[in-house]
C-alpha positions as CSV (number, residue, x, y, z in Angstrom):
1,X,0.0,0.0,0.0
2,X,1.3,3.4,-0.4
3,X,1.1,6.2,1.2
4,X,0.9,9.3,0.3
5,X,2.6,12.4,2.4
6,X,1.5,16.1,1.5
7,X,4.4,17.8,2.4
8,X,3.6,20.9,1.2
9,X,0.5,21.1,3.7
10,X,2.3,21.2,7.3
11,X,-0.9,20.6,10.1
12,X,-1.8,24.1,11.4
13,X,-1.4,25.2,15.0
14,X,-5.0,24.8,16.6
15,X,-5.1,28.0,19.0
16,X,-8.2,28.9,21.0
17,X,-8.9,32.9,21.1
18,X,-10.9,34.5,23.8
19,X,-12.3,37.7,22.9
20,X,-14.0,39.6,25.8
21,X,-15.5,42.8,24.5
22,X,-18.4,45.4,24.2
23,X,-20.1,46.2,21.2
24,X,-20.3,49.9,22.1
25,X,-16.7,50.0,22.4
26,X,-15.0,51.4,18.8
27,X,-11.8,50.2,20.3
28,X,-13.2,46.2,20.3
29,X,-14.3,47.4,16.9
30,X,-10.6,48.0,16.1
31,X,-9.5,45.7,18.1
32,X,-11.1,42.8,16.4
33,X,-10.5,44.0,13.0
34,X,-6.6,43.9,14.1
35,X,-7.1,40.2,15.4
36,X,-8.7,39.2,11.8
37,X,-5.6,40.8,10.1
38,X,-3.3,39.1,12.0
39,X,-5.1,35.8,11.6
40,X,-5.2,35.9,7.8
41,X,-1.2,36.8,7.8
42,X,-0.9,33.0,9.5
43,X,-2.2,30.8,7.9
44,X,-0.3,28.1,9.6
45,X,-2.9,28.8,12.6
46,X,-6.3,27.1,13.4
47,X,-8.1,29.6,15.5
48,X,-11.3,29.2,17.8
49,X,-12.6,32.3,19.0
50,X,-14.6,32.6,21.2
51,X,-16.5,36.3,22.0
52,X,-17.0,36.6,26.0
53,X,-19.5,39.7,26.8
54,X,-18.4,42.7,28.6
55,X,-20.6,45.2,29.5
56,X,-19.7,48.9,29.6
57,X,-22.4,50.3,31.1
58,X,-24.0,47.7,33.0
59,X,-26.1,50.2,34.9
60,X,-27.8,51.7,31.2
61,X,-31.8,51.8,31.2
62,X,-33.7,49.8,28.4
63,X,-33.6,53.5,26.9
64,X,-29.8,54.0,27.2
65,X,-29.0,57.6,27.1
66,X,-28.1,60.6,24.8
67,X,-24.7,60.1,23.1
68,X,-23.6,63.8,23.6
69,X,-24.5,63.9,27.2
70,X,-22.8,60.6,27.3
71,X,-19.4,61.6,26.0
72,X,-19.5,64.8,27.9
73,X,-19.7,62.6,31.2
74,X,-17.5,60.4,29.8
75,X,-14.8,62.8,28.4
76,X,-15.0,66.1,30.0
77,X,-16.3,68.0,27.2
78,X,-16.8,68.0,23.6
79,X,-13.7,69.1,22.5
80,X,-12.1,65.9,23.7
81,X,-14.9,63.7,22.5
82,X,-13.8,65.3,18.8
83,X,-10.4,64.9,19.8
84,X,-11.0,61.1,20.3
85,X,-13.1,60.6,17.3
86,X,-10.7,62.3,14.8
87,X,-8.2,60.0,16.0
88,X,-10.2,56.9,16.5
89,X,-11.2,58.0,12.3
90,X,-7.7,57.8,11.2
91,X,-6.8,54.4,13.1
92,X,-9.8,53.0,11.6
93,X,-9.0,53.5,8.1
94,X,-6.3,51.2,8.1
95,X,-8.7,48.5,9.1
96,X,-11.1,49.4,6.7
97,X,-13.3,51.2,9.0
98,X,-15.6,54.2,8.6
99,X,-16.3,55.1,12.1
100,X,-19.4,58.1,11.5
101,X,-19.7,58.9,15.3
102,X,-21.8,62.0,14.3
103,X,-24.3,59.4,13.2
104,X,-25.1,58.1,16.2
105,X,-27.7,59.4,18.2
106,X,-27.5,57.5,21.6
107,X,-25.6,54.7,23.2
108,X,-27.7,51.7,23.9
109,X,-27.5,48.8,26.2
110,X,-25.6,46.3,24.6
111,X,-26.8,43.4,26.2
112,X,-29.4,42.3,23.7
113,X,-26.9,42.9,21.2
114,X,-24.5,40.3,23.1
115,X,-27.4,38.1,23.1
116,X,-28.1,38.0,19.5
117,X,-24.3,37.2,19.2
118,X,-25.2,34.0,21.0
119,X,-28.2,33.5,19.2
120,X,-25.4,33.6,15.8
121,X,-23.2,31.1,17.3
122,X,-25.6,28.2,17.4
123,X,-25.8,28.8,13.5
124,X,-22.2,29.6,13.3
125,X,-22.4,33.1,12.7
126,X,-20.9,34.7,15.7
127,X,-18.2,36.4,13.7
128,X,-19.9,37.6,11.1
129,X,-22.4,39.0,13.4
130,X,-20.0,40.5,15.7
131,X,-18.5,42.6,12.9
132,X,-22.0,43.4,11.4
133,X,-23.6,45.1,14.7
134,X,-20.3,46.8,14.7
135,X,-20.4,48.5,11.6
136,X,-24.4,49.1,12.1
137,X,-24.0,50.5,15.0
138,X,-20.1,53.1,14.4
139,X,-20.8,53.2,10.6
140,X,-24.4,53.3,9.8
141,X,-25.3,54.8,13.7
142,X,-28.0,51.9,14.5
143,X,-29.4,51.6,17.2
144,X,-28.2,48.3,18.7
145,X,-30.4,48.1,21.6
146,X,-33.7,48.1,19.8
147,X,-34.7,45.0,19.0
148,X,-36.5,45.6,16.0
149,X,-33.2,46.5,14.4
150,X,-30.8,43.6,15.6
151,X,-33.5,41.3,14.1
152,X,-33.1,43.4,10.6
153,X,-29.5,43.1,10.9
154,X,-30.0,39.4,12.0
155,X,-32.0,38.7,8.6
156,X,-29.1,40.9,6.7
157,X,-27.0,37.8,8.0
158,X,-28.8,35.3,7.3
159,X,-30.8,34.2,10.3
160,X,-34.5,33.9,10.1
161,X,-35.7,37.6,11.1
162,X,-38.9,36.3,12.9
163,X,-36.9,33.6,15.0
164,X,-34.5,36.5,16.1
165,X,-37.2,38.5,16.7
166,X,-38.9,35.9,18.8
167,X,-35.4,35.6,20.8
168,X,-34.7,38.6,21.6
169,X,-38.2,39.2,22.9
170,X,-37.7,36.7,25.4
171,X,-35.2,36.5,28.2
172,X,-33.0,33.8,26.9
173,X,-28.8,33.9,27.5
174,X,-29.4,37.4,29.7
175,X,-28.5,36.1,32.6
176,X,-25.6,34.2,30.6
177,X,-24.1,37.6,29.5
178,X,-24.2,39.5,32.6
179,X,-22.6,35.7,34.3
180,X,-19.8,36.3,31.8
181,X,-19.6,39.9,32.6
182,X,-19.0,39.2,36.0
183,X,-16.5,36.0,35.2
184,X,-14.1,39.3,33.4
185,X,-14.3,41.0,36.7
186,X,-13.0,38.2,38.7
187,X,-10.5,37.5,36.2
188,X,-9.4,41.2,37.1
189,X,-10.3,42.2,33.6
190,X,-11.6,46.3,33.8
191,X,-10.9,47.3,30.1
192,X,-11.7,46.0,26.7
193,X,-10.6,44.6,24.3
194,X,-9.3,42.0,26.1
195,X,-7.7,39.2,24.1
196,X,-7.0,35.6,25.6
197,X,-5.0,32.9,23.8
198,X,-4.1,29.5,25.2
199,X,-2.8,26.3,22.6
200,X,-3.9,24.1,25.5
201,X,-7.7,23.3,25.9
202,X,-8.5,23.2,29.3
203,X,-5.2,24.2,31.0
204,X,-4.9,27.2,32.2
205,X,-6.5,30.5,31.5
206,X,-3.8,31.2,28.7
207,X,-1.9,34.2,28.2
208,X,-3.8,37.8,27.9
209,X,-3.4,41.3,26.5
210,X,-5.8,44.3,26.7
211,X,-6.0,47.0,24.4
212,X,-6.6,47.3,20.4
213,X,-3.2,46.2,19.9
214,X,-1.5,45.8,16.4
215,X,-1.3,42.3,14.8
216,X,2.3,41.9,15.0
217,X,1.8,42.2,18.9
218,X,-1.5,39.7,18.9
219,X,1.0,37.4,16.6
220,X,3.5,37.0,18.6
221,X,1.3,36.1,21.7
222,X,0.1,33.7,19.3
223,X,3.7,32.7,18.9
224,X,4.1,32.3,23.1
225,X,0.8,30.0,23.3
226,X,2.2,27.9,20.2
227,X,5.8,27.4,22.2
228,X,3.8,26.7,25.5
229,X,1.6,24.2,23.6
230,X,4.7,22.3,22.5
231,X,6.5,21.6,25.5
232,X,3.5,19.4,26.6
């Protein structure tokens, strides 16, 4: 019998990626754009990644609250809001992201919007959806706490718009996301994006970075949990 030996096909390096992040953070946004760059430079790496919910504003009403009045809390004024948005613009770019922050007209709870993430993955969809409420809600200014949208953006995905709808009208995986958002707190995570990456299921917690780092930096922590991997 022979055998046959594809040499030109080395096995890839199976790496499980925790994400924890907010989805009305535009540095997750950038973050996670960064994480796909990096990705597609190896392709000698199998990734799993897995999105854990972090909540920003944990304390919003159903009705969230006025984005300018947000930022001015948040910031200290409007100057340094435009500050942060001119610059947040220009890092986008290279990411291929149109952050239009004048666009958007409130920030929303974002819990429902972690939800329908969850809702994605049973299909298989998470990514895909994480990058589309993204982009509806810094580039087109949607509203990603009303439900009425995350189903149209569901549907735009390809899930069934009714069955979203239905989800998201119920109560399902809330108490999930705010579990998880309490797990990052204990972990002693305080700032997103957060990126955990571990080569070996089940051991350990893995090795972490915050911040919207550059993909040379999220490669070679891919590098460290490839090495760790091997020794075992």
């Amino acid at each position: 019998m022979l055998v046959f030996v594809n040499l030109l096909s080395p096995s890839r390096h199976q790496l499980e990626i925790e994400v924890v992040f907010d989805l009305v953070c535009p540095w997750c946004f950038l973050g996670t754009r960064r994480l796909r760059r990096a990705l597609r430079a190896r392709p000698d790496i199998l990734a799993q990644i897995r999105w854990r919910p972090f909540l920003l504003n944990p304390d919003l009403g159903l009705g969230g609250t006025a984005r300018q009045d947000y930022m001015a809390r948040k910031f200290g004024g409007e100057e340094r809001a435009r500050r942060l948005h001119a610059t947040m613009a220009e890092l986008g770019q290279a990411e291929g992201i149109a952050f239009r922050f004048e666009r958007i007209r409130r920030v929303p709870p974002s819990v429902d919007a972690h939800r329908l993430v969850r809702f994605a993955e049973q299909l298989g969809l998470a990514d895909a959806m994480v990058d589309a409420l993204f982009t509806s809600h810094f580039c087109d200014g949607a509203d990603i706490g009303h439900a009425g949208t995350l189903a149209t953006i569901a549907a735009q995905q390809g899930l069934d718009h009714w069955a979203a709808q239905r989800f998201l009208s119920g109560g399902l995986e809330t108490d999930a996301i705010h579990a998880e958002n309490l797990r990052a707190h204990r972990l002693g995570i305080n700032g997103v994006p957060c990126f955990v990456v571990s080569g070996r299921q089940g051991i350990g917690a893995g090795h972490a970075i915050a911040g919207a780092q550059e993909p040379e930096v999220l490669e070679r922590l891919m590098d460290v949990a490839i090495a760790e991997a091997a020794e075992f």
